[in-house]
C-alpha positions as MATLAB code, in Angstrom:
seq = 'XXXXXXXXXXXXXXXXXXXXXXXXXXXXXXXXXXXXXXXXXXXXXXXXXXXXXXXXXXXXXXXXXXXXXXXXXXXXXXXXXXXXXXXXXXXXXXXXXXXXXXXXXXXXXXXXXXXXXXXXXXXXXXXXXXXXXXXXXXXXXXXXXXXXXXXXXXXXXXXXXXXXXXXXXXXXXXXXXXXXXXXXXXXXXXXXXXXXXXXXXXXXXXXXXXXXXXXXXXXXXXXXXXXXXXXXXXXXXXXXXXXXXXXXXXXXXXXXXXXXXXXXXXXXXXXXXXXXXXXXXXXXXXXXXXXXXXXXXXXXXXXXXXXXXXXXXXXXXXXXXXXXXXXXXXXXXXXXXXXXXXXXXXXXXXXXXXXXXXXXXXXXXXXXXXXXXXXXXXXXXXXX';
ca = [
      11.969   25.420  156.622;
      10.472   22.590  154.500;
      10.036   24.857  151.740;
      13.541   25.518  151.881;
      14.424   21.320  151.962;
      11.671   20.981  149.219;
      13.944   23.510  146.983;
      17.171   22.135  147.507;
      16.108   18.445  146.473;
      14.646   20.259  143.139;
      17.975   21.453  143.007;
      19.322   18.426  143.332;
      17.907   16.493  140.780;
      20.119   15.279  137.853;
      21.748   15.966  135.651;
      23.843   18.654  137.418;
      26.240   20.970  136.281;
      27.049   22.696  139.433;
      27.971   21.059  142.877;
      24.663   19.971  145.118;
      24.585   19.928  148.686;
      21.446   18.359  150.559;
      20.269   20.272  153.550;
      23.194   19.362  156.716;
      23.493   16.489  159.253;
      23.378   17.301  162.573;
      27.043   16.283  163.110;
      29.965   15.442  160.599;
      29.879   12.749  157.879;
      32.326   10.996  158.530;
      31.313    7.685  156.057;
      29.829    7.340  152.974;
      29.224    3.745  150.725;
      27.617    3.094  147.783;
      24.575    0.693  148.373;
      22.405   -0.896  146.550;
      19.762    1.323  146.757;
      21.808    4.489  147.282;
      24.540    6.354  149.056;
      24.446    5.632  152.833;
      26.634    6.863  155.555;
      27.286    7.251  159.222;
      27.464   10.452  160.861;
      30.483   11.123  163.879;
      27.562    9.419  166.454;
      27.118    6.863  164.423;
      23.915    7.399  163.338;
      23.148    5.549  159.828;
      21.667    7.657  156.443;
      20.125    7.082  153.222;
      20.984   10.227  150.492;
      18.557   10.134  147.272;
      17.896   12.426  144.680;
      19.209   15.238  147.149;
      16.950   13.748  150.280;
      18.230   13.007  153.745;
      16.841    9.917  155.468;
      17.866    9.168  158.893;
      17.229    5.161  159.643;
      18.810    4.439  162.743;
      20.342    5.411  166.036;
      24.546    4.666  167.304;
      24.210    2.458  163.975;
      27.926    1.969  163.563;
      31.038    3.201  164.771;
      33.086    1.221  162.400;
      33.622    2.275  158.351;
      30.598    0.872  156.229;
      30.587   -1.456  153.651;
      28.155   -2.574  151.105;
      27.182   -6.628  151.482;
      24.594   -8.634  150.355;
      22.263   -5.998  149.249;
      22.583   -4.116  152.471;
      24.775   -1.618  154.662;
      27.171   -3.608  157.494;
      28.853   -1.611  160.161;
      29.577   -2.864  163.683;
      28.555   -0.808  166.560;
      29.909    0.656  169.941;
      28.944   -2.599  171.804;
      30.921   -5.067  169.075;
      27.775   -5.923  167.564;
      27.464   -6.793  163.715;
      24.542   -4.465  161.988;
      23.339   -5.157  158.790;
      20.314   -2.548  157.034;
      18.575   -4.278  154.286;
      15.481   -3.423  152.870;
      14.523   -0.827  155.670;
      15.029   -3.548  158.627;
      18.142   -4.024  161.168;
      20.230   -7.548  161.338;
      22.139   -7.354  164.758;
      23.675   -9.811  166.547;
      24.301  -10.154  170.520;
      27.251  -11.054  172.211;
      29.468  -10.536  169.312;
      32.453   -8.580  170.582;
      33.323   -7.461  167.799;
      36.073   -4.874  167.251;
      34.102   -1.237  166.267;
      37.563    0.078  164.898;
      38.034   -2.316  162.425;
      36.420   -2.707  159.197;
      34.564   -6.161  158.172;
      34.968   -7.600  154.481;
      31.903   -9.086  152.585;
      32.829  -12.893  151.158;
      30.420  -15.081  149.150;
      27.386  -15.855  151.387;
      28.657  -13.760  154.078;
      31.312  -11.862  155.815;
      34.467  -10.973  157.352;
      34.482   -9.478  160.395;
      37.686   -9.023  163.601;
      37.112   -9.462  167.010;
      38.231   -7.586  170.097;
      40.404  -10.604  170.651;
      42.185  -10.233  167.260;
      40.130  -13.539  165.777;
      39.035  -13.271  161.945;
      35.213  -14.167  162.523;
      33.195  -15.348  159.412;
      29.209  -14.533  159.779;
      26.293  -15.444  157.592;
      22.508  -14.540  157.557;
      19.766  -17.176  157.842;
      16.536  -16.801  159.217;
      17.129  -12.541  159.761;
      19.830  -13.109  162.189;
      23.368  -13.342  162.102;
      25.359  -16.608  162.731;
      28.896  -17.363  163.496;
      30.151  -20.313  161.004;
      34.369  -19.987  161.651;
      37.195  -18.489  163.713;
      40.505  -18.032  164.006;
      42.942  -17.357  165.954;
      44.040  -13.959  163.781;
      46.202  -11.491  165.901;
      44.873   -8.885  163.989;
      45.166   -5.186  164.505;
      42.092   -4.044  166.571;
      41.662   -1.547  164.055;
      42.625   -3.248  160.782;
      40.745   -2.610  157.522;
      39.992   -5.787  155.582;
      40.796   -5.962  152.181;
      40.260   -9.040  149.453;
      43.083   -9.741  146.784;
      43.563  -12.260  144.526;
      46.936  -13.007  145.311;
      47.857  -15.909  142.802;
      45.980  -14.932  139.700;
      43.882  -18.382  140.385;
      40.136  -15.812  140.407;
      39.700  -16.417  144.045;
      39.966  -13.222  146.343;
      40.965  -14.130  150.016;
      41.171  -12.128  152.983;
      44.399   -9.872  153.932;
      44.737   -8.281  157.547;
      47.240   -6.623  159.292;
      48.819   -8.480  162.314;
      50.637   -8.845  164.647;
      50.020   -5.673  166.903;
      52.850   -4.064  168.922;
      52.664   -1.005  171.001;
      56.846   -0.915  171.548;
      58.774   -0.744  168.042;
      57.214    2.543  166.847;
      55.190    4.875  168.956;
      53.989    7.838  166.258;
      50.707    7.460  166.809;
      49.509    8.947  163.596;
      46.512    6.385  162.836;
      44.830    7.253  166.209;
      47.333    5.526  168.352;
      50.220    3.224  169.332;
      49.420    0.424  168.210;
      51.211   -1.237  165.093;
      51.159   -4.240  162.791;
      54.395   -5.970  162.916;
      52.991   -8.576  160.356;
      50.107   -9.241  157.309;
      48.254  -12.463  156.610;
      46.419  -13.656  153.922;
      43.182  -16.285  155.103;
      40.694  -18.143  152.997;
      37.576  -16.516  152.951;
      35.605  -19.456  153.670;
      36.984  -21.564  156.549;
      39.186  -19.169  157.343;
      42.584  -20.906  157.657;
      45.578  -18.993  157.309;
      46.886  -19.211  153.524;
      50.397  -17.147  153.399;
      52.318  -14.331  155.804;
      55.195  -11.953  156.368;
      56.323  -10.999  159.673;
      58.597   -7.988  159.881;
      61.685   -8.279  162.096;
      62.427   -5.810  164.635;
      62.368   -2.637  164.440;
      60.015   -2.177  161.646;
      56.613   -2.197  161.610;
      53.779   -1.501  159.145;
      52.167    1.889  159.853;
      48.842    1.226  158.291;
      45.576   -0.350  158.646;
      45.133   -2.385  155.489;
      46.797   -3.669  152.525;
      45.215   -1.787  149.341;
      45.274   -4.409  146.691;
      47.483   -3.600  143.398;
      46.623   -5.470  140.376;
      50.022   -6.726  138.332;
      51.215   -7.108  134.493;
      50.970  -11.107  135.272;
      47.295  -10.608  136.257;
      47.227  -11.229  139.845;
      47.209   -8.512  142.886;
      50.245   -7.233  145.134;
      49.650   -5.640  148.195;
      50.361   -1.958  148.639;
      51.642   -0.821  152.726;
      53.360    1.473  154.077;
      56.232    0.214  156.197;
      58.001    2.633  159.326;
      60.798    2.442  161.549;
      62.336    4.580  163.878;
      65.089    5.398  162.178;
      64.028    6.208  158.334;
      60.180    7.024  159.009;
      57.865    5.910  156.406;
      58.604    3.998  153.080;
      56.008    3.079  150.757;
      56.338   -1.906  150.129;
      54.899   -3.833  147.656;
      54.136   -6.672  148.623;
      53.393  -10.186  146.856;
      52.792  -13.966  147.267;
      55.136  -16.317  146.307;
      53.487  -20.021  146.868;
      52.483  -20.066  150.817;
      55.125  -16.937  151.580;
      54.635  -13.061  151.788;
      57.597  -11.085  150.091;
      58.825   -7.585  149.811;
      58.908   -6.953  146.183;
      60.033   -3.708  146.205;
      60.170   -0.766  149.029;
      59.853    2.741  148.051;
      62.267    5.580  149.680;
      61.788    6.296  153.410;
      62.248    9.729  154.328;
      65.687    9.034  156.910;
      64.054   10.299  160.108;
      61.468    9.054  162.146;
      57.636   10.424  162.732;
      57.036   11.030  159.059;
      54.394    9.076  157.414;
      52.763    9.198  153.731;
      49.231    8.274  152.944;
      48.976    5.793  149.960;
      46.713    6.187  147.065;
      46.108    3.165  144.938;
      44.028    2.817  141.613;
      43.784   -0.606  139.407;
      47.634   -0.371  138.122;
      48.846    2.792  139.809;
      50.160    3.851  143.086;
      50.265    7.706  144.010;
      51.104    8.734  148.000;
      51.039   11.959  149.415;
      54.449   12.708  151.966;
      53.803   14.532  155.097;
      49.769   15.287  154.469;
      49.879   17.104  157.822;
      53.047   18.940  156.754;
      52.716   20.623  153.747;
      51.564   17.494  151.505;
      53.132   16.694  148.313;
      51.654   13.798  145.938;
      53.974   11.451  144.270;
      53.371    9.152  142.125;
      55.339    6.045  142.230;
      57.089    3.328  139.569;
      58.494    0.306  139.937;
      61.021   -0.824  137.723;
      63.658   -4.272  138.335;
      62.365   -4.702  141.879;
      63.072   -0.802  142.935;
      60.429    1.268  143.893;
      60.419    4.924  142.876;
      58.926    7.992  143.915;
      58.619   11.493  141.767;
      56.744   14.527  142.899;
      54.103   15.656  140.913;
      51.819   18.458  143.454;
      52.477   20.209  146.514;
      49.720   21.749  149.204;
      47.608   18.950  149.497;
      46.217   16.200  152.152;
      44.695   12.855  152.293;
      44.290   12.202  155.928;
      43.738   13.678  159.661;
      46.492   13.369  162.110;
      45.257   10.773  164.254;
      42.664    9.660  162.073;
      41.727    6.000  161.307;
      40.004    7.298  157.705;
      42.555    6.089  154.770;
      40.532    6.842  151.848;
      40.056   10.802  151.284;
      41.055   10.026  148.244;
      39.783    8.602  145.475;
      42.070    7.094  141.965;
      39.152    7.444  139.236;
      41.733    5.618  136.240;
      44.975    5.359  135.916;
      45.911    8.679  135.599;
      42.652   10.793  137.366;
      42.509   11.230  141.113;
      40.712   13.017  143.643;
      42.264   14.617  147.011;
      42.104   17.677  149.020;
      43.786   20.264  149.275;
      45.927   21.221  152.737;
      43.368   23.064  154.888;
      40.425   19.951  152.881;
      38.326   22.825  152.070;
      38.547   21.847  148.003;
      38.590   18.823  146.246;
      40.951   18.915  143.307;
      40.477   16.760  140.382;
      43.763   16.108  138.975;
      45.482   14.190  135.728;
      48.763   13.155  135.690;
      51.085   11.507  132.836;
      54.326   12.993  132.475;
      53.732   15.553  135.034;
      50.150   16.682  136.949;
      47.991   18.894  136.660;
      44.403   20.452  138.520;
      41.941   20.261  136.044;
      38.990   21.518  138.377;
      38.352   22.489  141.657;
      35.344   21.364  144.181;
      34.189   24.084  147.344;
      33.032   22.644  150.356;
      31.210   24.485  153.133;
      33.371   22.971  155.973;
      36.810   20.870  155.589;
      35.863   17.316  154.036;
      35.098   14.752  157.155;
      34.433   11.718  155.157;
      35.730    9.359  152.597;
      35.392   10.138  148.799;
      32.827    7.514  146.657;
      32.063    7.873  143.402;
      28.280    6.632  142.731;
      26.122    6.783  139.266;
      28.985    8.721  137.381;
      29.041   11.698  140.424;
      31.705   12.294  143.133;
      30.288   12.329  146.560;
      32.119   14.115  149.970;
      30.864   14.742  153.317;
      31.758   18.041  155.288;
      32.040   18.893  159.081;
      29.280   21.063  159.018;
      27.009   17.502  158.190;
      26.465   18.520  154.708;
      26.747   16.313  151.667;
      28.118   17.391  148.591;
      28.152   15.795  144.692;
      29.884   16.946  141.829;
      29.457   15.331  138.325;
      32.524   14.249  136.915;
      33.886   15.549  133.982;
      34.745   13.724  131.117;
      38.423   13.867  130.215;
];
C-alpha cells in the first residue's frame, strides 16, 4: 500500500498534462483554500488537510465545520463548539468560549478578522501572544449562516465588511440553502471598529435567498454587490446592488422566473456575472448584462449545476477571466471548462471518480476539486 501512495505522488509531480488524483480521504472534501504554504481543506467531519506535490497530510481532528479561509499566513475555520481555529506554521490558535456561529464563514481584515456569532454579532478577533482576542462587537443581526465578503464600495481603496441580515424564517420558506432561514436585509460595517457604514432592508415579501454578497467590480472603479433576491410570487431574480453615500440601492434586478421555489446560483468574475437557473432542474448558465439600469439575462449552456439542493456551498464554480469559467455538469461528475463571448462553448472536459463535493480553487496555475469518494483532483489549465 505505500508503494502504491509512493507512485501516485511521482505521478503527481509537475508539470502535468493529465488530471492527478492523490490517494482518497476517508470521507468527502467538502473545502479546499489556497494557503500559504499549500492547498488545505476540511473533510465532511471536519477534519483539516495539507495537499503537496500529490501528498496527503492530515493535521487535525473536528478542525472546522465552517468554509476555510486563508488569513494571516494560516488556515481559519470555526469549529462545532463556536470556537475560532487558526493553523499556522504546524500549531493550532483556538479560542474558548467564543460562540461562534460554525455555519457562517469569517472574513480576514488587516491585523485580524471577521468572524459572526450565534447571536448574529459581527465579532472582530486578533492574535497576540498565540491566542485569540476579542477587540469589537456589534450588534449585527446577521444570518447564522452568512458568508462574509469585503468590497470596496466607494472606490475610496478601503474594503469593508458586507453580511447578510436580517434573518426571517416567515416571508419565504424554500429552503434551498439548507433551510428556512432568510436575509431580509445586507449591511456594510467597517472592518476595524466595526460600526455599521450603509444598508438596505427589503420590504415584505421579499427576501434575499443567499448567503453572501459576491463583490462586482464597476466601470467607475468601485465594487457593486451581486445577490440573488426571492419572493413568493416570482421565485428568484438575480440584484445588483450599490452604495450611494450611507444608503444601499437596487441598481438593477435581473428577471425572476414568475413562480415561486425556483432559485439560480450566481457566478461572479472581476467584471462579469454568469448564473445558472434551476441547477437542480436541468441547469442552464446565463450570462448576464446590464445596460441603463436593466439587468439582462441570455442563455448560453444547458445540463449543468453549481450547487446541492440544500447545500450551504456557493462556489462550485469558479470565473477564471472574463470570459473562462469552470462548473459541473448536471449529475457533477465532469468539470467543464468553458469560453463564452458571443455565445459559449466547452473547450475541455475534467472526470472525476465521484460527483464533485467541494468548492473549485485555482492554485499555482492548476484547477483543484474534491470528490465524494475523498479524493483530490488537479488539472492544469490550458492556455486559451
Amino acid at each position: 500500500m505505500r508503494a502504491l501512495w509512493v507512485l501516485r505522488w511521482l505521478l503527481c509531480i509537475p508539470p502535468l498534462t493529465v488530471a492527478c488524483a492523490a490517494p482518497a480521504l476517508p470521507a468527502p472534501v467538502v473545502w479546499l483554500v489556497d494557503g500559504a504554504s499549500g492547498v488545505y481543506g476540511t473533510t465532511q467531519s471536519g477534519d483539516l488537510f495539507t495537499w503537496q506535490a500529490g501528498q496527503i497530510r492530515l493535521l487535525h481532528k473536528a478542525f472546522a465545520l465552517s468554509p476555510l479561509i486563508a488569513c494571516d499566513g494560516g488556515v481559519v475555520g470555526v469549529n462545532g463548539y463556536g470556537e475560532l481555529q487558526r493553523w499556522t506554521a504546524g500549531q493550532l490558535v483556538s479560542t474558548s468560549g467564543a460562540r461562534l456561529s460554525a455555519l457562517s464563514r469569517p472574513a480576514c481584515v488587516p491585523d485580524g478578522l471577521v468572524a459572526v456569532a450565534m447571536n448574529g454579532d459581527l465579532v472582530r478577533y486578533e492574535t497576540r501572544d498565540r491566542t485569540w482576542r476579542e477587540t469589537a462587537r456589534v450588534q449585527a443581526d446577521a444570518l447564522p449562516d452568512a458568508q462574509l465578503t469585503l468590497a470596496d464600495l466607494t472606490g475610496n481603496g478601503t474594503r469593508q465588511i458586507v453580511a447578510l441580515r436580517g434573518p426571517n424564517r416567515e416571508r419565504y420558506r424554500h429552503g434551498i440553502l439548507g433551510d428556512t432561514v432568510e436575509a431580509t436585509g445586507i449591511g456594510v460595517f467597517d472592518s476595524t471598529h466595526l460600526a455599521l457604514r450603509a444598508k438596505l432592508t427589503l420590504g415584505a415579501p421579499d427576501v434575499f435567498e443567499d448567503l453572501e454578497a459576491r463583490p462586482l467590480r464597476t466601470s467607475d472603479q468601485r465594487d457593486a454587490l451581486v445577490v440573488v433576491r426571492s419572493s413568493a410570487q416570482g421565485g428568484s431574480a438575480l440584484a445588483v446592488i450599490e452604495q450611494r453615500e450611507s444608503t444601499l440601492h437596487m441598481r438593477s434586478l435581473g428577471p425572476d422566473f414568475q413562480q415561486p421555489n425556483r432559485w439560480l446560483a450566481p457566478i461572479v468574475g472581476l467584471h462579469a456575472v454568469w448564473a445558472v437557473h434551476t441547477p437542480h432542474l436541468g441547469g442552464v448558465l446565463h450570462h448576464y448584462q446590464e445596460r441603463g439600469g436593466v439587468l439582462s439575462a441570455f442563455s448560453r449552456l444547458e445540463g449543468v449545476s453549481n450547487h446541492v439542493i440544500g447545500s450551504r456551498n456557493l462556489s462550485m464554480a469558479v470565473a477564471l477571466s472574463d470570459h473562462q469559467l469552470v462548473l459541473p455538469t448536471q449529475d457533477r461528475q465532469r468539470l467543464l471548462i468553458i469560453r463564452c463571448a458571443s455565445h459559449c462553448s466547452v473547450r475541455q472536459e475534467l472526470n472525476l471518480d465521484a460527483p464533485l463535493s467541494s468548492n473549485l480553487i485555482v492554485s499555482g496555475g492548476q484547477l483543484i476539486a474534491g470528490d465524494e469518494s475523498g479524493q483530490i483532483h488537479r488539472w492544469p489549465l490550458p492556455a486559451f
